[in-house]
C-alpha positions as CSV (number, residue, x, y, z in Angstrom):
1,X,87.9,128.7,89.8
2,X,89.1,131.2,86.8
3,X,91.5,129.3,85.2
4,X,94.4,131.6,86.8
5,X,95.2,128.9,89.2
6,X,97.4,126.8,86.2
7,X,101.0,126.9,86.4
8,X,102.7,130.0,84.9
9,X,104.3,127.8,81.7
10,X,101.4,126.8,81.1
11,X,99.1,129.7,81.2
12,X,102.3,131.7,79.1
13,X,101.6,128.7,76.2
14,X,98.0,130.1,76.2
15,X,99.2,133.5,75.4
16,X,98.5,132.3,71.9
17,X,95.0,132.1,72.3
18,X,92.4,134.8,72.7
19,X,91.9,135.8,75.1
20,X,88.4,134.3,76.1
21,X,89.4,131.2,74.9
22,X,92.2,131.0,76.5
23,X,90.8,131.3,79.6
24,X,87.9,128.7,78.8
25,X,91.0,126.0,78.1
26,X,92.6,127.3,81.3
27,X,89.4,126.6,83.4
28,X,89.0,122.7,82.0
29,X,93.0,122.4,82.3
30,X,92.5,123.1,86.2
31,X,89.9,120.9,86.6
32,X,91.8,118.1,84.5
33,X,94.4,118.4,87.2
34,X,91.9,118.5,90.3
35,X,90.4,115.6,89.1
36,X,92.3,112.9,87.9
37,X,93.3,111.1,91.1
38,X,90.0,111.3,92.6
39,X,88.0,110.9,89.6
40,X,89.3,110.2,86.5
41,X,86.8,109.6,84.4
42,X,85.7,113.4,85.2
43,X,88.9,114.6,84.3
44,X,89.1,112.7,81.0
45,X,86.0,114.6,79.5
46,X,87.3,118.2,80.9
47,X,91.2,117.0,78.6
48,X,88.5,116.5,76.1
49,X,86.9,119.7,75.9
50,X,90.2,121.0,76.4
51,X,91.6,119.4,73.4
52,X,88.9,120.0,71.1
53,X,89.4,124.0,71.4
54,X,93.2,124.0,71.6
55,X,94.4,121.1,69.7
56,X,97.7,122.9,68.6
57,X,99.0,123.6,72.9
58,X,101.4,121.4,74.0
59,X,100.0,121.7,77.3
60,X,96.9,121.0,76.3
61,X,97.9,117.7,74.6
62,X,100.0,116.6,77.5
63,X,96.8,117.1,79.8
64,X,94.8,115.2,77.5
65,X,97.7,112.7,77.5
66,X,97.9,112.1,81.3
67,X,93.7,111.9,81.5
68,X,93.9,109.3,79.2
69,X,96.5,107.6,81.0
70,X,95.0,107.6,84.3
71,X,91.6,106.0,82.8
72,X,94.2,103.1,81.0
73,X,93.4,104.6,77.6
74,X,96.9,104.0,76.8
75,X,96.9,104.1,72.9
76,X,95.3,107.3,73.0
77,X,97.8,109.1,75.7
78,X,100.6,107.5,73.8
79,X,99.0,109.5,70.8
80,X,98.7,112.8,72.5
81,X,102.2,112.5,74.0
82,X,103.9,111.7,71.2
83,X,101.9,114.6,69.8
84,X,103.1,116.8,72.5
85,X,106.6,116.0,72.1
86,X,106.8,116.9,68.6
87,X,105.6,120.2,69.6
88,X,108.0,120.7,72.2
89,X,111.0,118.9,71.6
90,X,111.4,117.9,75.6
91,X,112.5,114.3,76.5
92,X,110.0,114.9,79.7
93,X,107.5,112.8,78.7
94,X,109.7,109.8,77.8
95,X,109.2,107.3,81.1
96,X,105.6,107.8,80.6
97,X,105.4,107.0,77.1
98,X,107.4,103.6,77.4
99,X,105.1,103.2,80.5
100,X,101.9,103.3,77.9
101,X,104.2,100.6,75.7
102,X,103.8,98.6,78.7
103,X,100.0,98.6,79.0
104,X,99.8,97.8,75.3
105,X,101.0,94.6,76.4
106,X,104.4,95.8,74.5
107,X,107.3,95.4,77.5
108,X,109.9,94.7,74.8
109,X,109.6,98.3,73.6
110,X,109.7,100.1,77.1
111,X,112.6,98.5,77.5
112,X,114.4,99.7,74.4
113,X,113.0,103.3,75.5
114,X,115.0,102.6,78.9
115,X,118.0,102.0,76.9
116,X,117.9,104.9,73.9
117,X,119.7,108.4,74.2
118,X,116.6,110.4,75.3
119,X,116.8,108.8,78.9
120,X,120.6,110.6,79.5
121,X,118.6,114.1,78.8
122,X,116.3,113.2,81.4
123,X,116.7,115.1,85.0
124,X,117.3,112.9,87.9
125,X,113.4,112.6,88.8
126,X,112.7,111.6,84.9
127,X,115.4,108.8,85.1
128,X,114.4,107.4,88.2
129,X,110.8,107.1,86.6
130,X,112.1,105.5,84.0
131,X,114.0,102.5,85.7
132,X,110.7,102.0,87.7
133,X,109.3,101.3,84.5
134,X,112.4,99.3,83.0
135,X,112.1,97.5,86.4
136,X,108.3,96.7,85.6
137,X,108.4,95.5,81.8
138,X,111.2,93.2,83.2
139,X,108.3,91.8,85.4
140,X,105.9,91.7,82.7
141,X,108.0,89.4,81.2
142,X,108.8,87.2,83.8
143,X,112.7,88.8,85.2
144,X,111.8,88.8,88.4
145,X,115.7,88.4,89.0
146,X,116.3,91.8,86.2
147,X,113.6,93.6,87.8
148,X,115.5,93.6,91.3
149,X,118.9,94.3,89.8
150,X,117.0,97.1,87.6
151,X,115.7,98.9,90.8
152,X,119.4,98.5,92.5
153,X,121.0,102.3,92.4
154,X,122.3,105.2,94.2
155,X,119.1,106.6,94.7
156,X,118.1,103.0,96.0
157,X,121.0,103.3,98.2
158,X,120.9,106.6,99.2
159,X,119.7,107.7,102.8
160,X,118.8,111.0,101.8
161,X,114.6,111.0,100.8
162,X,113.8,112.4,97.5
163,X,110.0,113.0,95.8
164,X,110.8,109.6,94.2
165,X,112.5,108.0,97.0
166,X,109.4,106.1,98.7
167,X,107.8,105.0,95.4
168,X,111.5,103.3,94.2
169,X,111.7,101.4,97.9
170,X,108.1,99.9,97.1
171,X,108.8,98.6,93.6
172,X,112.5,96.9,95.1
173,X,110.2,95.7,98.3
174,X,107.5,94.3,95.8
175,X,110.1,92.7,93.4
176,X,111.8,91.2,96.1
177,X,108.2,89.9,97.6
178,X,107.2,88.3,94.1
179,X,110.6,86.9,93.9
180,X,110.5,84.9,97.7
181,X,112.2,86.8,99.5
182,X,110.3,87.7,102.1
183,X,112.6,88.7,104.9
184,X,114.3,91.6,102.7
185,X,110.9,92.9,101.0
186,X,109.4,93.6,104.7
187,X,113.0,95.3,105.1
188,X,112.3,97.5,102.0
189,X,108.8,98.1,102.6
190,X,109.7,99.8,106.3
191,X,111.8,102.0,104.6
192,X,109.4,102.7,102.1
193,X,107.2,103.6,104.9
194,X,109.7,105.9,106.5
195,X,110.0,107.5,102.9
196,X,105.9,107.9,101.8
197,X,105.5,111.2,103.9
198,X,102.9,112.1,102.1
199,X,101.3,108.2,101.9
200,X,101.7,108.3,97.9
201,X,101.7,103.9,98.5
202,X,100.3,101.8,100.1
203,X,103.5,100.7,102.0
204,X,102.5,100.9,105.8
205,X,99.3,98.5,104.6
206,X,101.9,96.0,102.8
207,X,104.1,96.2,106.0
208,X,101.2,95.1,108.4
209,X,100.1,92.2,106.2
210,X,104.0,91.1,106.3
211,X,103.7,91.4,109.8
212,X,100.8,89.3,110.4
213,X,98.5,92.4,111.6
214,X,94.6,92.9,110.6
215,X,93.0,96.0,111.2
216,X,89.7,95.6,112.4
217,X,87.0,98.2,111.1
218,X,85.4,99.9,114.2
219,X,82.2,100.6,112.8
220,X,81.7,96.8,111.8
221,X,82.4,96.0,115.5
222,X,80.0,98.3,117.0
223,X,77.6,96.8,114.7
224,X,78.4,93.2,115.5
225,X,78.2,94.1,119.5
226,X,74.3,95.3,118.9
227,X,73.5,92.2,117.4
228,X,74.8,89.8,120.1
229,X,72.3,89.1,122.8
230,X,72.4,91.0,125.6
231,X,72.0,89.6,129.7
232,X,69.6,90.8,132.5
233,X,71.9,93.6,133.6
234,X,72.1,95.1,130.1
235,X,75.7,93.5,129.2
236,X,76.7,91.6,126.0
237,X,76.5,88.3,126.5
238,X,76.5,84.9,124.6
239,X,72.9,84.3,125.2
240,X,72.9,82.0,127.5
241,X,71.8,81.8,131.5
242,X,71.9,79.6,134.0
């Protein structure tokens, strides 16, 4: 790893640096990226280092931002992004930010986000993201009904699959779920299936319990089979003989 691996924006933002230093905020920035699905908590103290010699990179804030955000420190990512908006001027990080409104326990205020002028400046991707999020204040306030009609849309409707396109099926199947209606959530989460190429949900899992179907861990049974007691010929049995 030598920090060249960051995207090309990003690395051009660090032009600014020395040059050594630049490439010791590049290095924790790649490993910020590499690790905050798998482990977050990893990634958070690589932002950190990252932050504390480049405070003044957008990129560097917005990193910082999302590790703080993945380990549900959502004060503190709301703080760097705002940060990293003011440096920028990009509307990019808008969804996100009303998201962290939302685990402040603040759904009121994501929702006026969803409705302010920033969201028309968004790119397709950056609105969808945003009515996901419209979609789940309304649930964190009880709209169960709003949250449905939120999620309804073209790109809902459309047939064509997008990168958002199995993620926006999932949150209408699991409105619809939390709502009663059973028979159209398992509708919604089969199309979410056919969508998650790249298994970004959990929607195949969601389908099956729908369905009725338990998966039955293989290793668990093989264990289970040595315990049961076995017959003269060697072959499981109940334990008992004539």
């Amino acid at each position: 790893m030598t920090g060249d691996e960051i995207d090309k924006d990003v690395r051009q933002e660090l032009q600014s640096l020395p040059k050594t230093l630049a490439e010791d905020v590049a290095k924790n920035l790649v490993m910020v990226a590499r690790l905050i699905d798998e482990d977050p908590e990893g990634a958070y103290g690589y932002s950190k280092v990252a932050l504390r010699l480049a405070s003044r990179v957008a990129a560097v804030r917005e990193a910082a931002g999302f590790a703080a955000y993945a380990n549900q420190k959502y004060a503190e990512a709301l703080a760097e992004f705002r940060a990293a908006r003011r440096m920028t001027g990009s509307v990019e990080l808008w969804p996100v930010m009303a998201d962290c409104e939302r685990g402040l326990g603040r759904p009121e205020k994501a929702l006026d986000m969803a409705g302010a002028p920033e969201v028309q400046k968004l790119d397709k991707a950056g609105q969808v993201e945003m009515r996901l999020v419209a979609a789940g204040a309304r649930r964190d306030m009880g709209q169960l009904d709003a949250a449905i009609v939120t999620l309804q849309s073209p790109e809902l409707a459309s047939s064509s699959v997008q990168p958002w396109t199995a993620r926006l099926r999932y949150a209408y199947a699991d409105a619809l779920l939390a709502a009663g209606r059973e028979r159209e959530a398992r509708e919604w989460f089969a199309k979410a299936v056919e969508a998650d190429r790249d298994g970004s949900t959990d929607a195949s899992d969601r389908l099956a319990e729908l369905d009725g179907v338990e998966f039955v861990d293989a290793l668990d049974e093989s264990q289970e089979d040595e315990g049961e007691v076995k017959d003269e010929s060697g072959s499981a049995g109940d334990g008992d003989r004539d």
